[in-house]
Backbone as a printed PyTorch tensor [residue, N CA C, xyz], in Angstrom:
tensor([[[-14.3010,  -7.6850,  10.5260],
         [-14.4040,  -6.5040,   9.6870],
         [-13.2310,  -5.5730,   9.9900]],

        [[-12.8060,  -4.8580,   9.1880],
         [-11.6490,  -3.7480,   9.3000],
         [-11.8790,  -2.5660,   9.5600]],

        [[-11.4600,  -2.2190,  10.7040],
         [-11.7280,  -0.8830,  11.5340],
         [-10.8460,   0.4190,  10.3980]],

        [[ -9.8920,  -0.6370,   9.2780],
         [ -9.4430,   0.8590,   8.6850],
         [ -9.0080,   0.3400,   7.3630]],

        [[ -9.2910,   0.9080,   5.9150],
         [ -8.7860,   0.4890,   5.0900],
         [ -8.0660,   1.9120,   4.6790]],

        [[ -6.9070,   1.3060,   4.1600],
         [ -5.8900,   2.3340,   3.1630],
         [ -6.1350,   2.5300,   2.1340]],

        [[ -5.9970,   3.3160,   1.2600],
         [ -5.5210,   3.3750,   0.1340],
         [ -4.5140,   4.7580,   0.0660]],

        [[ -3.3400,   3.8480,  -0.4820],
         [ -2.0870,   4.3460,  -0.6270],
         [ -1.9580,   5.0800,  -2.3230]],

        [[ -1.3380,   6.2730,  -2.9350],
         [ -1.2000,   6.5160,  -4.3370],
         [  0.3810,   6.5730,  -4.4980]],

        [[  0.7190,   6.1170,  -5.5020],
         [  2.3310,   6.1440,  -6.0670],
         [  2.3050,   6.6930,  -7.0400]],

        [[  3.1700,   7.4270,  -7.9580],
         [  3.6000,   8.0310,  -9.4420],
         [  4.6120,   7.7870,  -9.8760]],

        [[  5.2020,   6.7910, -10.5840],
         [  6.6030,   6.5280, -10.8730],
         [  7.1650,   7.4770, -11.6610]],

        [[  8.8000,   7.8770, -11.3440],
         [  9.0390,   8.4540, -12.0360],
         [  8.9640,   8.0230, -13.9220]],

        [[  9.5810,   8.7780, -14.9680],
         [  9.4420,   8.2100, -16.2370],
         [ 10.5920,   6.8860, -15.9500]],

        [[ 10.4190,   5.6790, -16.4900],
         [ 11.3370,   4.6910, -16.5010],
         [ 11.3580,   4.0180, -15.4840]],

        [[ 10.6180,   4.3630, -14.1900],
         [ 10.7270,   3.6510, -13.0600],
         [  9.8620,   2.6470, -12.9330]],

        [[  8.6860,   2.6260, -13.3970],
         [  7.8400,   1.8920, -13.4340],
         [  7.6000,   0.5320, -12.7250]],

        [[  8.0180,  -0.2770, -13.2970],
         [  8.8530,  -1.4520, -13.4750],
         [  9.1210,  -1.6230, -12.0130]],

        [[  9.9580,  -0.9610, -11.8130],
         [ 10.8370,  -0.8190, -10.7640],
         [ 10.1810,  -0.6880,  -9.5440]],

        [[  9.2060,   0.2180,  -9.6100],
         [  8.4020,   0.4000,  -8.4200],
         [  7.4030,  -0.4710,  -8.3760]],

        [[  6.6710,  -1.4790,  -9.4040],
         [  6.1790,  -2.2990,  -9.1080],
         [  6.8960,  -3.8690,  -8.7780]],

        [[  8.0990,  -4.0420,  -8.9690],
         [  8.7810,  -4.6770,  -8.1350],
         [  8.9120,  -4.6880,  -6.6920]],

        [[  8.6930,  -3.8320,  -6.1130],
         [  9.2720,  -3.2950,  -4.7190],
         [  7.8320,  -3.4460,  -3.7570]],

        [[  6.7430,  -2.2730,  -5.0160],
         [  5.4140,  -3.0280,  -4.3210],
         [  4.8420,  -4.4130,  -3.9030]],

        [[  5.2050,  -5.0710,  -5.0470],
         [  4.5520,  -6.5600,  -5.1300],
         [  5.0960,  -6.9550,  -3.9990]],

        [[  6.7360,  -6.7640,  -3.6880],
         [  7.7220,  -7.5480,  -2.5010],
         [  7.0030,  -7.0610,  -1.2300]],

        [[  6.1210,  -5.9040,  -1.1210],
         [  5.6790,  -5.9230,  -0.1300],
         [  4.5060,  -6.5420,   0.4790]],

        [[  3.6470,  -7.5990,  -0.5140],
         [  2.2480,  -8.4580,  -0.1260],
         [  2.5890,  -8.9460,   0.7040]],

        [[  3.3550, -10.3160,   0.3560],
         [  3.4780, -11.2910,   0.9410],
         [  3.9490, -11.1420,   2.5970]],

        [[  4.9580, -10.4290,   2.8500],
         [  4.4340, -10.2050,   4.3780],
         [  3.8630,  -9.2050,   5.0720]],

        [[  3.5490,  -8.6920,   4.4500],
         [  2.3440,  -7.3500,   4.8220],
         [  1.2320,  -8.3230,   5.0650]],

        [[  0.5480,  -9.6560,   4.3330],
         [ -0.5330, -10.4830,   4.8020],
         [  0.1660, -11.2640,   5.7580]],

        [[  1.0640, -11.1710,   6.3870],
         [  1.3160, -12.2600,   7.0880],
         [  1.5050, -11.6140,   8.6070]],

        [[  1.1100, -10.1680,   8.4830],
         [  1.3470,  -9.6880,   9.9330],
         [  0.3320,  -9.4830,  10.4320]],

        [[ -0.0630,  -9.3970,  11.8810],
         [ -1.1280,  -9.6920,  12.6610],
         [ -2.1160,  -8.5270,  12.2580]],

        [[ -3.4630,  -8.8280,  11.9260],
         [ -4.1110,  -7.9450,  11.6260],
         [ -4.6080,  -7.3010,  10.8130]],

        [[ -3.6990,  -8.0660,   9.4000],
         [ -3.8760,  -7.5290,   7.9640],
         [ -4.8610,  -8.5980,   7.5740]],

        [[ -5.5730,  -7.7780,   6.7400],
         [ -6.9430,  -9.0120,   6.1110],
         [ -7.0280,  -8.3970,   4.6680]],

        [[ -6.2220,  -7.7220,   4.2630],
         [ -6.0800,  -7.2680,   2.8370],
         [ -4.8070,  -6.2720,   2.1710]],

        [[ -4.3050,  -7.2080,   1.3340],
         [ -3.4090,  -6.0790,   1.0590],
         [ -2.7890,  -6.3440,  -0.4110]],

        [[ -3.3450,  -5.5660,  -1.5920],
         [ -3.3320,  -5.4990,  -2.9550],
         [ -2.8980,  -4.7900,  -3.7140]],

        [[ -2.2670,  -5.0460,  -4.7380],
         [ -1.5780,  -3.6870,  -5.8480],
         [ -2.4080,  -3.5220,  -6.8160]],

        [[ -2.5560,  -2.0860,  -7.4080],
         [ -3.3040,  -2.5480,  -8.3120],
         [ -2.5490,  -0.7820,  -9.4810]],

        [[ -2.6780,  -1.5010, -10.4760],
         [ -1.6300,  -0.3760, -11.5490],
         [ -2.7110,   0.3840, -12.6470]],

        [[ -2.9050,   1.5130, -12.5320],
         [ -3.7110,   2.3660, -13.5670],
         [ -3.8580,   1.6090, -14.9300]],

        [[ -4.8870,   1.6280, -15.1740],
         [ -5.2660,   1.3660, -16.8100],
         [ -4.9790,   2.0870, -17.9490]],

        [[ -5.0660,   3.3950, -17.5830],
         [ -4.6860,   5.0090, -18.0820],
         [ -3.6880,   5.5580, -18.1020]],

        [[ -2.7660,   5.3640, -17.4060],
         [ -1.4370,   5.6790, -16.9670],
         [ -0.9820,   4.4530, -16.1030]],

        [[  0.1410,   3.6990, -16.9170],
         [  1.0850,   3.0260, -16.1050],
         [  2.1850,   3.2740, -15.0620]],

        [[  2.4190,   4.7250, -14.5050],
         [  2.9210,   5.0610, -13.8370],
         [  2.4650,   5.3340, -12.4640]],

        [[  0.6030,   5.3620, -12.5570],
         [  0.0990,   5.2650, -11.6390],
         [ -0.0490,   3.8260, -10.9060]],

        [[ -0.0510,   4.0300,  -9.4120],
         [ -0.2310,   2.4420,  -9.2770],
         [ -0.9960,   2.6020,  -6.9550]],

        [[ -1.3510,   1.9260,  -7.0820],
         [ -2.1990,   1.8770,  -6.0370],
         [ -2.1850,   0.8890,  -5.0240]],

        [[ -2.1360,   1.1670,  -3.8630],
         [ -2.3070,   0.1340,  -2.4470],
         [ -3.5860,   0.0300,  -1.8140]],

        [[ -4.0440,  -1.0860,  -1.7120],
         [ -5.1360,  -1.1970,  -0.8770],
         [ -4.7530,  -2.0220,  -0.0550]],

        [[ -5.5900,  -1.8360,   1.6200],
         [ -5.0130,  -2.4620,   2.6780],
         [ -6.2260,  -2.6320,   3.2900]],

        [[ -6.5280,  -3.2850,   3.9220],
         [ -7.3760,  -3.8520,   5.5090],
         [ -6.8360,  -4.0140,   6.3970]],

        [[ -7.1780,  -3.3050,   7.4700],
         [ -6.2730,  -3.8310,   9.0820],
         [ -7.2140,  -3.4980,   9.9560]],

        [[ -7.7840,  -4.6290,  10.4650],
         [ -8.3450,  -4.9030,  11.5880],
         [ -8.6550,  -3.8450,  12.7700]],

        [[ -7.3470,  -3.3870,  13.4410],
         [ -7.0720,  -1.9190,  13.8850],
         [ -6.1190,  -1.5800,  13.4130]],

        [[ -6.6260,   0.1030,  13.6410],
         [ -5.8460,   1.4470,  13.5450],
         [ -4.1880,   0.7030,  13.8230]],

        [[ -4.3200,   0.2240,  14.9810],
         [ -3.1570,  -0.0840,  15.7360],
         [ -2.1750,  -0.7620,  14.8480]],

        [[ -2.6470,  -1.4650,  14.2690],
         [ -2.0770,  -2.8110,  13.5230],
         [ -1.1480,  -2.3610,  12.1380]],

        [[ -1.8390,  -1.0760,  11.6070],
         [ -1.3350,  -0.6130,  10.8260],
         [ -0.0430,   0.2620,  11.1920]],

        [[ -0.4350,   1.0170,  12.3550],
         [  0.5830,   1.3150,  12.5020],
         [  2.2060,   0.7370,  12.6640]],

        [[  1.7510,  -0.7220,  13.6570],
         [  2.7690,  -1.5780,  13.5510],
         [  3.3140,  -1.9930,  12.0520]],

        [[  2.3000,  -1.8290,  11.0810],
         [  2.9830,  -2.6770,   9.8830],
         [  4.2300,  -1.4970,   9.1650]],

        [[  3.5620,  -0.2570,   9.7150],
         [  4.4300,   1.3310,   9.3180],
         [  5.8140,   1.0410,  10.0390]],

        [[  5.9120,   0.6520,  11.2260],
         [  7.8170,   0.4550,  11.5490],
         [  8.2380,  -0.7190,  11.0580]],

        [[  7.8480,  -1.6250,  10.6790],
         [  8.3730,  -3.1900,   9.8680],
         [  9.6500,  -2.3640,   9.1420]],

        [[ 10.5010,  -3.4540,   9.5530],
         [ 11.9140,  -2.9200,   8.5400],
         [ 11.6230,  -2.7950,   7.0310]],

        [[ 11.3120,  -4.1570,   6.6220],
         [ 10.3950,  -3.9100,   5.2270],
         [  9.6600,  -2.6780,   4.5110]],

        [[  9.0680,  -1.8680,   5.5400],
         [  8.0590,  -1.0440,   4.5240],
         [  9.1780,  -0.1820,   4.8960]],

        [[ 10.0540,   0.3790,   5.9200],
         [ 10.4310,   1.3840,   6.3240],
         [ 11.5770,   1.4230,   5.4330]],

        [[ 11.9360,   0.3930,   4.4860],
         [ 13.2260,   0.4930,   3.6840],
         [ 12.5300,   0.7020,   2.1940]],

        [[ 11.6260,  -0.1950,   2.3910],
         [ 10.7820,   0.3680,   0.6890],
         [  9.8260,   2.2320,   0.7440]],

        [[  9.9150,   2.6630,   1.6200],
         [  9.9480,   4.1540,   2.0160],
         [ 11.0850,   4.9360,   1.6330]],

        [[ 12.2720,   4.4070,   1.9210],
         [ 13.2790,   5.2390,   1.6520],
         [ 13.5180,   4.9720,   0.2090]],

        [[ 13.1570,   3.6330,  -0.8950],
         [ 13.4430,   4.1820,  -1.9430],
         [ 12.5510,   4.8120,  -2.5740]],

        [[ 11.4280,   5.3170,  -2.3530],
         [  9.8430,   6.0970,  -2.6090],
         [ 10.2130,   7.1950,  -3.4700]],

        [[ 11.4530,   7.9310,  -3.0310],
         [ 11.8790,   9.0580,  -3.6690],
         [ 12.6820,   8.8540,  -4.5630]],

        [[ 13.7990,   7.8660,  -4.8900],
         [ 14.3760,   7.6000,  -6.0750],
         [ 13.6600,   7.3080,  -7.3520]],

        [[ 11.8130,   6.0930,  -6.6060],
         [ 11.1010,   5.5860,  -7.5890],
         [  9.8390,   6.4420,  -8.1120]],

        [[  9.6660,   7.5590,  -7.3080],
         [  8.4060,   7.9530,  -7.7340],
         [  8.1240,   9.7770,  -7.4970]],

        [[  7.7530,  10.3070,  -8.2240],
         [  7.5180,  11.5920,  -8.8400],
         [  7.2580,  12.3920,  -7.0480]],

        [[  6.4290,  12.1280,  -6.3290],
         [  5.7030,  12.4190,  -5.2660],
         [  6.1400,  11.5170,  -4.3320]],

        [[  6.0600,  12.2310,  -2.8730],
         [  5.4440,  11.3630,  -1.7770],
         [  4.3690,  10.4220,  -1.9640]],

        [[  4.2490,   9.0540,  -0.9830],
         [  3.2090,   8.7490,  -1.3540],
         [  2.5590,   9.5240,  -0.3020]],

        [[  1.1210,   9.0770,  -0.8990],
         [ -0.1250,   9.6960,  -0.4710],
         [ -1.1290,   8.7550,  -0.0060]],

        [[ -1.5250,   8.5860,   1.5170],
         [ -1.8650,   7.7670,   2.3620],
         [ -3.4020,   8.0190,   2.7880]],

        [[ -4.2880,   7.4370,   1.8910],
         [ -5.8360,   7.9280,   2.5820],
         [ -6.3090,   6.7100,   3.4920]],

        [[ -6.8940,   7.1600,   4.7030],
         [ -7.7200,   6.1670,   5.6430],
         [ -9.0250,   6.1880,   4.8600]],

        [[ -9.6900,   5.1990,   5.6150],
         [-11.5510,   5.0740,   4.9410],
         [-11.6420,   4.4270,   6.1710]],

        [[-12.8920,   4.2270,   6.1310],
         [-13.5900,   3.5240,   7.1460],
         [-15.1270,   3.1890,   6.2370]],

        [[-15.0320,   1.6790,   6.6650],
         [-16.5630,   0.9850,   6.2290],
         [-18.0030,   1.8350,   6.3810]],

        [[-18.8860,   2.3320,   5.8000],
         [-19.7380,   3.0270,   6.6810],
         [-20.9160,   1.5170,   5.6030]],

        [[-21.0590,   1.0960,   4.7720],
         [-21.7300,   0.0510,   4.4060],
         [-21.6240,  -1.2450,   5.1360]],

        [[-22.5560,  -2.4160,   4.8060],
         [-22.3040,  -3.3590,   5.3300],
         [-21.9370,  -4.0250,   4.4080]],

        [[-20.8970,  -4.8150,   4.8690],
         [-20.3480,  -5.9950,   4.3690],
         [-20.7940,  -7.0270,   3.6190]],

        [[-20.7520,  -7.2310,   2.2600],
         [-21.4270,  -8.2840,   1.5430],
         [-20.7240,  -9.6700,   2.0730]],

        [[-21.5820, -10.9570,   2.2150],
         [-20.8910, -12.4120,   2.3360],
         [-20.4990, -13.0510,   0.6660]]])
């Protein structure tokens, strides 16, 4: 079970769109491949295509943090501000339900 799930918010700028969901997607594939991740999904507003969303699972607190210095996210950070209206915006959760099988 995951001691912490994310959810991350993005706003592309007008025209960026595209663009920022390029950059997101590039970040799945090894974001699941680092120790500790048990979920990690994009998912793009229905309502607004400029909105677009991260969900994450990590095992521990800890783990996430490690995935925060990865050269990877720390370079798709720096283009955050060329691609998108806002900072992103980083909420923790924590499970308080039980887990369906």
């Amino acid at each position: 079970m995951a001691e912490l799930t994310n959810v991350a918010f993005f706003k592309a700028k007008p025209g960026r769109s595209e663009e920022l969901a390029a950059a997101l997607l590039a970040l799945v594939s090894p974001s699941l491949q680092e120790a500790g991740s048990l979920r990690y999904e994009i998912f793009q507003s229905k309502d607004s295509l400029e909105n677009w969303m991260v969900v994450e699972d990590w095992r521990y607190s800890s783990d996430f943090d490690e995935h925060m210095a990865t050269s990877y996210v720390r370079d798709f950070l720096s283009k955050v501000p060329d691609l998108c209206v806002t900072d992103v915006e980083i909420r923790g959760f924590q499970q308080r339900s039980a887990p369906h099988a």
